[in-house]
N, C-alpha and C positions, 0 to 999 in steps of 0.2 A: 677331641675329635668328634665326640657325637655332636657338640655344640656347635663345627662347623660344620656338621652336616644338616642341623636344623636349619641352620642360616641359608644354605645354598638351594637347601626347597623350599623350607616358607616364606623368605623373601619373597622371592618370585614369583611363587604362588599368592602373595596375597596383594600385590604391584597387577596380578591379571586379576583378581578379583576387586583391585578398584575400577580397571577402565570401566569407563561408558561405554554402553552398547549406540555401536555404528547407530547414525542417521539416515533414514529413512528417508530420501531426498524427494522422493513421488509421494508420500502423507504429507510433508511439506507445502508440496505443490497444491496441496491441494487442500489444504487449512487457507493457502493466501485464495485458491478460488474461492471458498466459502466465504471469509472476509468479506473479500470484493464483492460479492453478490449482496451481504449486508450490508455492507455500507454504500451501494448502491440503492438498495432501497430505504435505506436513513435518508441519503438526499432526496430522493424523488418525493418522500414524505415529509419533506425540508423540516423535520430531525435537526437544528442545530447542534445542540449538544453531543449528540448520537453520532452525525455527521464528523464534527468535530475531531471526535474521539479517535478516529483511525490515522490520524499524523501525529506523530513523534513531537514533544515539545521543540526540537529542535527542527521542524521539516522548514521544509523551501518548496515553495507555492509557484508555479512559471506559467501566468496566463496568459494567453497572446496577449501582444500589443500592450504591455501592463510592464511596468520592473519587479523585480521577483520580488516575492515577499517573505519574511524568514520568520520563523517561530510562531507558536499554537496564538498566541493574543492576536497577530495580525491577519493568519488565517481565519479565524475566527470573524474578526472583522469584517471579511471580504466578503467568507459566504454568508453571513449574515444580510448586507446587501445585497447580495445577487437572490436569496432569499425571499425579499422585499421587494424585487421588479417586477413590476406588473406581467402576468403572465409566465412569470420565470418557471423553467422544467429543465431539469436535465436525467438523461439517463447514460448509461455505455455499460462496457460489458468488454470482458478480457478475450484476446486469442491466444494468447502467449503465455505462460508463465515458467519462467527458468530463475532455478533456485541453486547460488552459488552450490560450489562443491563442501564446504565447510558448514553449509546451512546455517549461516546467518544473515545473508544477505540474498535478494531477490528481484529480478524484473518484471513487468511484466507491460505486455504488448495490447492495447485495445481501440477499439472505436468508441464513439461518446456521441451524443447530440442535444444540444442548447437549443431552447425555446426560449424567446424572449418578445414583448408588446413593441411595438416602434411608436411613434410620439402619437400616432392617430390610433393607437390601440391592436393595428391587425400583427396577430402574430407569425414571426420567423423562425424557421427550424433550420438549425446548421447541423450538418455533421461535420464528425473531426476526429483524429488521432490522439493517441496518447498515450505516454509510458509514464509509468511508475516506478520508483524503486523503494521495496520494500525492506525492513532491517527486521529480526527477528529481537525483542528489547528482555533484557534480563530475565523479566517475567513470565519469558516464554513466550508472547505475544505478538504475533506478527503487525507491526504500522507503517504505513508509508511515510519515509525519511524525503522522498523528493517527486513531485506531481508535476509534469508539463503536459498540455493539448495543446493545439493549433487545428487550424479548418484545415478540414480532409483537401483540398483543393482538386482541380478539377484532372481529367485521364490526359497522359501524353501520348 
């Protein structure tokens, strides 16, 4: 008897002393804005590697008028180029960010704007949209799994 009354409290008791403590979905939220602000200013400092770093080996690159591009070697590749264009800048900055319920997964909502030389040198400034989706990766580490922008285009 005593032995089934050890079982039926300290099971139980020690099944609640494993959970994890609940996630914090607003610290969340705001680890991916911290990110985002760094790794905005990796690119602005066109940082390759630094740059680089915030997509997931596996992410997916969606830049206008381009076909997507998949995994860390061919993003790599891309901004590496755009890197290399004369006058190249880019910056953005987040409005949104919403962080699944289970917190590992994440969106996030922003503007952006591309500087870029045209063939006689004078430089263009676009603005544009763009969302993210973030994955939180084993390490604990927030990276963006999938990157699309397009031009803001114009008011209806």
């Amino acid at each position: 008897m005593r032995l089934l009354m050890l079982y039926l409290f300290a099971v139980p008791a020690l099944l609640l002393g494993c959970s994890s403590a609940p996630m914090n979905l607003e610290t969340e939220r705001r680890a991916i804005l911290a990110r985002d602000q760094a790794w905005a200013s990796a690119a602005a400092a066109k940082d390759l590697e630094r740059t680089v770093a915030y997509w997931t080996d596996d992410a997916t690159l969606m830049p206008p008028d381009m076909t997507a591009l998949h995994g860390k070697v061919a993003i790599r590749q891309y901004v590496a180029g755009a890197f290399q264009a004369p006058g190249f800048g880019v910056t953005w900055k987040a409005q949104e960010v919403v962080v699944s319920p289970g917190g590992r997964m994440a969106y996030e909502i922003g503007t952006n704007q591309f500087t870029i030389a045209d063939s006689a040198g004078v430089l263009h400034t676009s603005a544009g949209k763009a969302v993210a989706v973030w994955r939180k990766d084993p390490d604990g580490v927030w990276r963006c799994v999938v990157d699309i922008w397009n031009a803001a285009g114009g008011t209806h």
